[in-house]
C-alpha positions as MATLAB code, in Angstrom:
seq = 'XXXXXXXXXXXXXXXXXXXXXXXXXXXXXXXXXXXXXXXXXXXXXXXXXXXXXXXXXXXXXXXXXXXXXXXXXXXXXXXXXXXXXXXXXXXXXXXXXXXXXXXXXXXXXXXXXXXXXXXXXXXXXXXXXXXXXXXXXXXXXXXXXXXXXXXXXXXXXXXXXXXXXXXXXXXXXXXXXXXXXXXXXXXXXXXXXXXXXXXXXXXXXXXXXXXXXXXXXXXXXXXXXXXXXXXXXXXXXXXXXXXXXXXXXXXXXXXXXXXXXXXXXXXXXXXXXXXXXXXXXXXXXXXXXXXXXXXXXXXXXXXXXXXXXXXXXXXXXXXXXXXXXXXXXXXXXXXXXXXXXXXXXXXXXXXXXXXXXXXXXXXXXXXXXXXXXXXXXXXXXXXXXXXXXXXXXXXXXXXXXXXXXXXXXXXXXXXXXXXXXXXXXXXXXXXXXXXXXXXXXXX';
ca = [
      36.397  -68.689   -7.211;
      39.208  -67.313   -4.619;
      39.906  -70.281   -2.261;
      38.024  -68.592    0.250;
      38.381  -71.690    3.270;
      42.027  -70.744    3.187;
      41.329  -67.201    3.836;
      38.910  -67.211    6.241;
      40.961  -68.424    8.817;
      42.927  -65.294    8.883;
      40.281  -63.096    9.475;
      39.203  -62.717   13.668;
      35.920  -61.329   12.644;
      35.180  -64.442   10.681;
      36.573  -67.018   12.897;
      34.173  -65.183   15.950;
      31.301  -66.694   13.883;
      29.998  -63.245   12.099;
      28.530  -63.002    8.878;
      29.351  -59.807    7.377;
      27.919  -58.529    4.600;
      28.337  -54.704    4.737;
      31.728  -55.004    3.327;
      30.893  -52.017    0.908;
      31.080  -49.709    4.379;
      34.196  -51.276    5.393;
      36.273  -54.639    4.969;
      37.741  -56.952    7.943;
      41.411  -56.781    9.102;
      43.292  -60.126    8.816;
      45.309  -61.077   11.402;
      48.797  -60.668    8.860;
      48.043  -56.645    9.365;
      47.627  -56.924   12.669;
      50.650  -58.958   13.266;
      52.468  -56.603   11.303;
      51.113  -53.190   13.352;
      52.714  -55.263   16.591;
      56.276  -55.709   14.167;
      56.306  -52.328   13.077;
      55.846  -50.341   16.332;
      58.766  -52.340   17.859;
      61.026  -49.855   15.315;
      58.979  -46.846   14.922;
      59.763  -43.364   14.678;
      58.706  -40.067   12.687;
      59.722  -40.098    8.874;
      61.543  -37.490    7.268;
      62.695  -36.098   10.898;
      65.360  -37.400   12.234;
      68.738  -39.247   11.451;
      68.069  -42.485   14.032;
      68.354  -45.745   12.505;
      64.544  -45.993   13.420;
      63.782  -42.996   11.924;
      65.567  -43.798    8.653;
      64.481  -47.645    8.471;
      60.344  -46.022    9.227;
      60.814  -42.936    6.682;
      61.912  -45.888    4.067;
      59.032  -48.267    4.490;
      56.650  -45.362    4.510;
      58.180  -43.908    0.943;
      58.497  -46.853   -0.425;
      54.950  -47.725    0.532;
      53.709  -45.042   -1.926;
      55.682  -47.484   -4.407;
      53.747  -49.354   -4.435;
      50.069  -48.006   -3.901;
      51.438  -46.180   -7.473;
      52.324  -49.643   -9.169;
      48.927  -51.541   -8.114;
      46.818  -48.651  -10.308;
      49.546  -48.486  -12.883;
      50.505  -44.736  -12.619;
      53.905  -43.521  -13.645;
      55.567  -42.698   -9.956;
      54.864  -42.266   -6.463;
      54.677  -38.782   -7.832;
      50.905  -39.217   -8.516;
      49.780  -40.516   -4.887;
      48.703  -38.529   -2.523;
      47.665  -39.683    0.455;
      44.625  -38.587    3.461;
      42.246  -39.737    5.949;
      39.957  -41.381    3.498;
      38.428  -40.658    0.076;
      36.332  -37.984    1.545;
      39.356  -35.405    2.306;
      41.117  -36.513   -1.283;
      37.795  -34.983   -3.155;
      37.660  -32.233   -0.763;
      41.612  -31.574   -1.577;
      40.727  -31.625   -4.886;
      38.152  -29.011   -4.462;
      40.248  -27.066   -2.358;
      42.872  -26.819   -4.511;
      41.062  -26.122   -8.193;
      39.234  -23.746   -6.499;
      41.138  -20.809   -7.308;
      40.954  -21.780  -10.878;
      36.950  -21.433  -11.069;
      36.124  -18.653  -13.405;
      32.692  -16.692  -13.208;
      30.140  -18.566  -15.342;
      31.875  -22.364  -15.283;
      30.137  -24.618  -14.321;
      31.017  -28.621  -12.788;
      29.002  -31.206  -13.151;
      28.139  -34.287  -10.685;
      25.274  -37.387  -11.059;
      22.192  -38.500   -9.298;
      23.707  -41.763   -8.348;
      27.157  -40.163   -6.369;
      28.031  -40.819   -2.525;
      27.219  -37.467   -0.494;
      31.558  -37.142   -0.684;
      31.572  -36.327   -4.825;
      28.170  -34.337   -4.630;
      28.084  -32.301   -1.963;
      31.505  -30.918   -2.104;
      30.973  -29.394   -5.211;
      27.817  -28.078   -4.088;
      29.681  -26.131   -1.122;
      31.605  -25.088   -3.766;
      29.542  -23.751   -5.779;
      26.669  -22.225   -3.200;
      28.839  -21.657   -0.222;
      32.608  -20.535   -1.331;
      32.359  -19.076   -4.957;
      29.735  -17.466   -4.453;
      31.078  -15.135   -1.262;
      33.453  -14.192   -3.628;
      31.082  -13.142   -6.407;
      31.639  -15.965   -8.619;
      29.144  -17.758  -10.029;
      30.192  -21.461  -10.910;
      26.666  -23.740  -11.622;
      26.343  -27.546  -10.382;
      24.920  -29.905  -12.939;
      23.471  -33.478  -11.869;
      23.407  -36.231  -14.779;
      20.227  -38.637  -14.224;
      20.226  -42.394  -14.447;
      17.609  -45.052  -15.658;
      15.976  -46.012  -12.695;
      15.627  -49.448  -14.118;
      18.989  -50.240  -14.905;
      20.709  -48.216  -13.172;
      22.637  -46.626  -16.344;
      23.999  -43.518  -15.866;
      22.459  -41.474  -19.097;
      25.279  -40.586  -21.177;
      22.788  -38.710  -23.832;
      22.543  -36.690  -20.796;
      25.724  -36.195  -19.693;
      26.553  -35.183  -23.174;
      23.944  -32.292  -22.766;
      24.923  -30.649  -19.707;
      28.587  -30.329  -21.361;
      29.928  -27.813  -22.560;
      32.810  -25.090  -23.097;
      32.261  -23.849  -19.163;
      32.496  -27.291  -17.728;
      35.716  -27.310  -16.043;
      35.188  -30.799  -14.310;
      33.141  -33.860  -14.420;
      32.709  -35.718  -10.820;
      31.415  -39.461  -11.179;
      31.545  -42.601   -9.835;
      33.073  -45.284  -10.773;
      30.772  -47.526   -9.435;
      27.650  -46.588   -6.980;
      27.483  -47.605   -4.000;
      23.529  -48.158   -3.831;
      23.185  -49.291   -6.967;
      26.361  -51.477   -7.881;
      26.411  -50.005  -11.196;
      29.789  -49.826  -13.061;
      29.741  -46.759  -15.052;
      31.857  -46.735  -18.806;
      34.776  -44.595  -17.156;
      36.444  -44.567  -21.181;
      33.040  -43.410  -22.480;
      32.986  -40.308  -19.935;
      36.046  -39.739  -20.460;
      35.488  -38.851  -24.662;
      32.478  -36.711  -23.487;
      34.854  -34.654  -21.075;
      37.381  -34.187  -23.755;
      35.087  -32.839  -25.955;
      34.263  -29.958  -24.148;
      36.607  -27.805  -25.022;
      37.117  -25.735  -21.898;
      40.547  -24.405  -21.855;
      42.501  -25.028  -18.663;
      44.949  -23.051  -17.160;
      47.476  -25.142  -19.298;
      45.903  -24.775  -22.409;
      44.661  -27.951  -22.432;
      41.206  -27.857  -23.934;
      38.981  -30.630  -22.514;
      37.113  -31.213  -19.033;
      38.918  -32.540  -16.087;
      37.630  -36.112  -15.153;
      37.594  -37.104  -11.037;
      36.577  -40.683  -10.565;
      35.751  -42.070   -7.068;
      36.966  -45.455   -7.065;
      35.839  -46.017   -3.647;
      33.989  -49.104   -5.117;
      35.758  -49.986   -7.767;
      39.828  -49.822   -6.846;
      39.491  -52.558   -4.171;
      37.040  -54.707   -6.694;
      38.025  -54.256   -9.986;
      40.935  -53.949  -11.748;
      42.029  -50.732  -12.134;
      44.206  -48.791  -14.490;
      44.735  -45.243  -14.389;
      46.532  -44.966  -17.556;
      43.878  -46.844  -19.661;
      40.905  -44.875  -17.862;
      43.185  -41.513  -18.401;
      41.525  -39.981  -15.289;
      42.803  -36.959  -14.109;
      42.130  -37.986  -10.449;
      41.036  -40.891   -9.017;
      40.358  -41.418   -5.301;
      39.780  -44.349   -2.982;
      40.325  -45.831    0.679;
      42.070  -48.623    1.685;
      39.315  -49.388    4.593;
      37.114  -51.093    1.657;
      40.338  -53.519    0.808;
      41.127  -55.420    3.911;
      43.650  -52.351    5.818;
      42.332  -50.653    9.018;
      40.751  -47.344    9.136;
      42.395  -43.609    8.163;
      44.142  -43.815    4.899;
      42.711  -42.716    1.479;
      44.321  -41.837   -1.585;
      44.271  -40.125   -4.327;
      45.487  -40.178   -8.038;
      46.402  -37.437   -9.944;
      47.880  -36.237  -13.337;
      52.015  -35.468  -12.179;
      51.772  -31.742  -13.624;
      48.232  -31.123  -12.624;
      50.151  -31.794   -9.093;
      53.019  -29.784  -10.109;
      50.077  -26.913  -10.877;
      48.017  -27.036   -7.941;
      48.017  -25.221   -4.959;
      48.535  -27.345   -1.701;
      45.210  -28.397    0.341;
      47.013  -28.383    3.473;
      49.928  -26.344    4.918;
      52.218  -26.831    6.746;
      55.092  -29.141    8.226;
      56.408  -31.529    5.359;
      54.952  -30.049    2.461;
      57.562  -27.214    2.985;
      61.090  -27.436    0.692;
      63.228  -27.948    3.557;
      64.823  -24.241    5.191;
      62.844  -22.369    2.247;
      60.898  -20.515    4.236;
      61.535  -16.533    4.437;
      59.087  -13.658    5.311;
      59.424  -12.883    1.359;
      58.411  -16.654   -0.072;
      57.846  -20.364    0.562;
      58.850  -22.789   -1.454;
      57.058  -26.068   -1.503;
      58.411  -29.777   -1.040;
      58.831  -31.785   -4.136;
      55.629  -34.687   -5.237;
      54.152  -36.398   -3.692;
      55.384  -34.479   -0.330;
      54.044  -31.582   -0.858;
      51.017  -32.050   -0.464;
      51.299  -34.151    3.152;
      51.246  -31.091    6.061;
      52.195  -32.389    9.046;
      52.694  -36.065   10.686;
      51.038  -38.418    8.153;
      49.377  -41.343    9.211;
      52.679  -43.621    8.987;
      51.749  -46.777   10.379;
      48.257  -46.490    8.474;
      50.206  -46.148    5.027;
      52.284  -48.950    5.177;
      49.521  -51.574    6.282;
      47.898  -50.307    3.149;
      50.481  -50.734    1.074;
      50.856  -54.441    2.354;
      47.145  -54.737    2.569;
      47.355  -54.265   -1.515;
      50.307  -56.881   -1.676;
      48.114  -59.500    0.731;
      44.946  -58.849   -1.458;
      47.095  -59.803   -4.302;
      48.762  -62.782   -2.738;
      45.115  -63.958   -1.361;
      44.162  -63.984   -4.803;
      46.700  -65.780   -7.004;
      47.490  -67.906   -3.382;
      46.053  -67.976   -0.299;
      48.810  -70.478    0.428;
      52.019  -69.275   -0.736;
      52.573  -65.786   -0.450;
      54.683  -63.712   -3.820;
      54.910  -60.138   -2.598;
      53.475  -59.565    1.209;
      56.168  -58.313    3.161;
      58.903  -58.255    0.371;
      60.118  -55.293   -1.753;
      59.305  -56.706   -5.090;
      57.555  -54.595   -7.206;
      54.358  -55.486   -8.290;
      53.738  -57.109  -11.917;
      51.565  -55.734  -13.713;
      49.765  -59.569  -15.214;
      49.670  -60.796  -11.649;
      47.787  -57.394  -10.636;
      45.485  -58.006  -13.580;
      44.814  -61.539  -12.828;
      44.395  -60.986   -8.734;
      41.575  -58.528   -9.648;
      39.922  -60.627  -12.342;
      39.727  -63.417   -9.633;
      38.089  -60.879   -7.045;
      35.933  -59.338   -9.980;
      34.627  -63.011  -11.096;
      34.282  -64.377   -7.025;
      31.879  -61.391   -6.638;
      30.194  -62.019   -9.836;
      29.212  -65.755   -8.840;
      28.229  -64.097   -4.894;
      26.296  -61.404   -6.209;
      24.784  -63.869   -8.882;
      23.356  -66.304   -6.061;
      22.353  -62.883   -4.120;
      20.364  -61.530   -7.232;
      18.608  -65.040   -7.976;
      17.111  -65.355   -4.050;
      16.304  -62.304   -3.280;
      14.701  -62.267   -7.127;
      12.182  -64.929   -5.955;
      10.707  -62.552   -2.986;
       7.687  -60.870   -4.760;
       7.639  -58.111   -2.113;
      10.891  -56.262   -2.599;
      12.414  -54.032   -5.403;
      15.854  -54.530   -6.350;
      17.770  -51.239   -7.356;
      20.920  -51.282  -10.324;
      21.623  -53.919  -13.038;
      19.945  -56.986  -13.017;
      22.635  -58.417  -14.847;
      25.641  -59.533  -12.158;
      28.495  -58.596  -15.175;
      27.210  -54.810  -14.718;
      27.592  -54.677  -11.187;
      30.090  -54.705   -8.094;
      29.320  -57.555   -5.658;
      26.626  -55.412   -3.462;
      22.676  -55.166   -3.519;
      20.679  -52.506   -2.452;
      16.424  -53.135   -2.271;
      13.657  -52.023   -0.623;
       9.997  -54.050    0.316;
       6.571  -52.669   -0.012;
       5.389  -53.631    3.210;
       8.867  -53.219    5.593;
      10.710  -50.228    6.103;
      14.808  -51.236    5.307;
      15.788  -50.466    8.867;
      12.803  -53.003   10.335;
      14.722  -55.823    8.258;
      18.027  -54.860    8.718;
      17.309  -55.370   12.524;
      15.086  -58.479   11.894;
      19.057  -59.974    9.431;
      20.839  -58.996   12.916;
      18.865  -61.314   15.369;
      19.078  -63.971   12.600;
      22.619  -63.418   12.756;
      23.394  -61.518    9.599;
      25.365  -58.148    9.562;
      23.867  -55.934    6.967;
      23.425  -52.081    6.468;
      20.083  -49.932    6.265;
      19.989  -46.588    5.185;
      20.953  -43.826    2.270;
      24.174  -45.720    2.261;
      25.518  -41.737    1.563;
      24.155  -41.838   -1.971;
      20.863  -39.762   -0.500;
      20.597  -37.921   -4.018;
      19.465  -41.403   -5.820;
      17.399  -42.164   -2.857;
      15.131  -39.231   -3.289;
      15.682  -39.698   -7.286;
      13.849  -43.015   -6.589;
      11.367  -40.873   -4.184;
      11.614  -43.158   -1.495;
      10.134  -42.365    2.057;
      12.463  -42.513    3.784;
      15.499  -42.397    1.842;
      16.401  -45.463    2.546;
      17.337  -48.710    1.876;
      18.619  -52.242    2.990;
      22.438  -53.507    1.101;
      24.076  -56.461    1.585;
      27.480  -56.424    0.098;
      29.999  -58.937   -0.090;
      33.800  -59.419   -0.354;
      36.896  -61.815   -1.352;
      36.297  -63.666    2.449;
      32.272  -64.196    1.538;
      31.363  -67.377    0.334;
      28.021  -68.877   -1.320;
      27.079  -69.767    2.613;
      27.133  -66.403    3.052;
      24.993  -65.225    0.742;
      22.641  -67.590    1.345;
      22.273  -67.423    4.876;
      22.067  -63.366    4.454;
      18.840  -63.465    1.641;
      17.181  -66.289    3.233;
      17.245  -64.794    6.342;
      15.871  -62.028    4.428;
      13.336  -64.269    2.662;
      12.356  -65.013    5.944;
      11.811  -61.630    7.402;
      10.184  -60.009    4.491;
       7.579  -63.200    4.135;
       6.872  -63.084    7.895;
       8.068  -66.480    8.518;
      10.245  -65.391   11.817;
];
């Protein structure tokens, strides 16, 4: 397991005595990012707008930042990152700019098991844009097995077909924990056979890695994704930057979300024609969120270093590019320290008789969170009972309302405790016995 003593030192939220365990909302900041915020401000200025020393010294952190965001998923170039607010805005971008490229009688199909951001979307798509325009695109919803939590790819398979311009899914849900077989999809959305504007004849594929990029290790060109979004609040950097992952001449293709500001080719702008900036700029309008990009950037390089050594840092705060076996083995390490947490997690809170676990039972199949519900407490009763026993959980539909009403629970709801590379066993324990605790009305 990740050396997790070493690490927790660095985190103020820890050392202030907290026990967190609704990491899958949002991670702690360590002190190195915050230290760093303090360094960086000291020489800050606008990128891309100006010819100070500042300016130039911010303008090449911040590019250079996109470096290596590119190099910790494996794609080819900065070329493929684009970066917003969150993971939200990169699937609404997405939406925004295919959306021209709907035909009358496509259709796009989404799963039971998404978070709200890769359903609904796609449904304003579909009911509330299209159709104003007298074009009638469908919205197709793959079930799961509600005991396993298996996305069902016999009926996946069935709602494709030559119309299906793009297949939404998750890469890993956020109520259930489930990893879905991202290769397997894949085949099913190349086999569709809808021609794109391209000529390519297959579906696109959009992954939300929201739970899976800052857990797993990810790479783009093995999944062959088309996009691929995430946000860098669920891996240790501070709120407001999310990113997405896209095919270079899909890019090249697509019509801006945004206009404005950067994304214009410098002084080629007439009242005849605008041309747009080259990738990945053009498609960043405006001031981007500067500071927020490069703490993520070294938020990926101190998630590595934490990793292979809490002790002696390789690539926080230095310009070396990322290798591609230390990458691999940083995110095995996280991947098999949230098996053995999740593992502990599934075995207590297996011995309560009252409650229902939702997703795998198996901790392999599953990112390091747990979702569950009890017959005789409502989830938000014991997630307020876990925060007077000192334990920081999360009740509700988590976003993923669509599975919560697939389950037919009233209310769509339930209680998650998810854990990350700063979580120990102590942790888990002291989070599902304190949940033993409440649901056995021993407190």
């Amino acid at each position: 397991m990740i050396n997790t003593k070493k690490i927790r030192k660095f985190f103020p939220a820890i050392k202030a005595g907290r026990t967190i365990s609704n990491n899958a909302a949002s991670t702690q900041v360590p002190v190195q990012l915050l230290n760093l915020f303090e360094k960086l401000i000291v020489q800050y200025d606008n990128v891309h707008r100006g010819q100070s020393a500042a300016s130039l010294l911010t303008t090449e952190r911040f590019e250079s930042s996109y470096d290596t965001i590119a190099q910790f998923i494996n794609a080819p170039s900065r070329k493929n990152i684009v970066l917003y607010r969150n993971a939200t805005e990169a699937i609404n971008s997405v939406m925004y700019s295919l959306m021209t490229e709907f035909k009358d009688g496509d259709n796009v199909i989404s799963t039971f098991m998404e978070h709200n951001s890769n359903y609904v979307p796609w449904y304003g798509l579909c009911k509330e844009i299209l159709s104003k325009f007298g074009v009638n695109v469908e919205y197709r919803l793959v079930k799961f097995n509600k005991e396993t939590g298996e996305l069902d790819l016999t009926h996946l398979k069935s709602l494709v077909d030559q119309r299906t311009k793009l297949i939404c899914c998750s890469g890993a849900s956020n109520f259930l924990g489930t990893k879905n077989p991202i290769k397997k999809i894949r085949e099913i959305a190349d086999s569709s056979g809808y021609i794109q504007p391209d000529g390519e004849k297959k579906s696109y594929l959009l992954i939300d890695g929201a739970q899976v990029v800052p857990n797993i290790f990810t790479d783009v060109k093995d999944l062959d994704a088309d996009f691929l979004v995430w946000s860098f609040h669920k891996m240790l950097a501070p709120f407001g930057v999310g990113a997405l992952y896209a095919r270079q001449e899909l890019l090249e293709r697509m019509r801006p979300f945004l206009y404005g500001g950067d994304m214009i080719a410098e002084g080629k702008v007439s009242p005849e024609k605008v041309e747009y900036n080259v990738l990945p700029w053009k498609f960043t309008a405006g001031t981007p969120n500067i500071l927020g990009t490069i703490l993520s950037a070294q938020a990926i390089r101190l998630l590595i270093d934490f990793s292979l050594n809490p002790v002696k840092y390789k690539y926080f705060m230095t310009d070396k590019k990322l290798e591609r076996k230390d990458i691999e083995e940083a995110m095995k390490n996280v991947e098999f320290h949230q098996k053995i947490l999740i593992g502990e997690a599934l075995e207590i809170l297996g011995e309560i008789p009252s409650i229902k676990i939702y997703g795998p039972k198996n901790p392999e199949d599953r990112t390091s969170l747990i979702a569950f519900t009890d017959r005789d407490k409502n989830p938000f009763e014991i997630a307020e009972g876990l925060t007077k026993l000192g334990v920081e959980s999360r009740a509700g539909c988590h976003c993923a309302t669509l599975a919560h009403h697939y389950f037919e629970l009233n209310p769509p709801a339930s209680c998650r405790l998810s854990f990350y590379i700063y979580n120990d066993l102590e942790d888990v324990r002291k989070a599902c016995l304190a949940v033993k605790k409440i649901c056995s009305g021993q407190w």
